[in-house]
C-alpha positions in Angstrom: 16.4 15.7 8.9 18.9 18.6 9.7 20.4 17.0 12.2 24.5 16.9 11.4 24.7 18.9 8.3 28.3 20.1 8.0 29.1 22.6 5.5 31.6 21.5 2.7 31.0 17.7 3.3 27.6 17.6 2.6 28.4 15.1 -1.0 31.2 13.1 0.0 28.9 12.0 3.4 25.5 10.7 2.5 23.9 9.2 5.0 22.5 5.2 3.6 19.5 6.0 4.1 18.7 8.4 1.3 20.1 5.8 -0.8 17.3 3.7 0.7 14.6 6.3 0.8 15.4 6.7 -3.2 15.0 3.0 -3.9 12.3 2.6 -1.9 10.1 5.1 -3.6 11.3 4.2 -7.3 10.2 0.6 -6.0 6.9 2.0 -5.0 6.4 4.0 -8.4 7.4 0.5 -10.0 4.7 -1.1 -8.3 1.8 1.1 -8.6 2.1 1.4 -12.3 2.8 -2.0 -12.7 -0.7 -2.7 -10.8 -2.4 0.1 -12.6 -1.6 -1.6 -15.5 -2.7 -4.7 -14.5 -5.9 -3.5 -13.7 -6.2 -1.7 -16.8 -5.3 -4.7 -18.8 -7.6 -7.2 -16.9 -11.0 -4.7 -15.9 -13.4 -5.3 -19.0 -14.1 -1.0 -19.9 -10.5 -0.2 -19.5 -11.5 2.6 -17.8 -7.8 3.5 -16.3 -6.0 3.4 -19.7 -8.9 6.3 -20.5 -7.9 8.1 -18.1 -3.9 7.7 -18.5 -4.7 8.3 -22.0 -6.7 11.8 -21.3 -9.9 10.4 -23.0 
């Protein structure tokens, strides 16, 4: 992680792969609540929109 970190260009070089760490996970988060809502939608009992919901 730490690897080349030089002081005072830390902004103006960012490495591609945070850019690709960053989309990854919003891609992930996507996902999952797109699923979870699928599965809330479909499941007779909606049992996950209770529990989004705090009920």
């Amino acid at each position: 992680m730490n690897e080349q970190r030089i002081p005072g260009v830390r902004d103006a070089e960012l490495p591609p792969v945070t850019e690709r760490v960053y989309a990854i996970h919003v891609v992930i988060i996507v996902v999952l609540f797109a699923v979870l809502l699928f599965i809330a939608l479909y499941l007779p009992g909606h049992h996950v929109v209770d529990v989004i919901s705090g009920g």
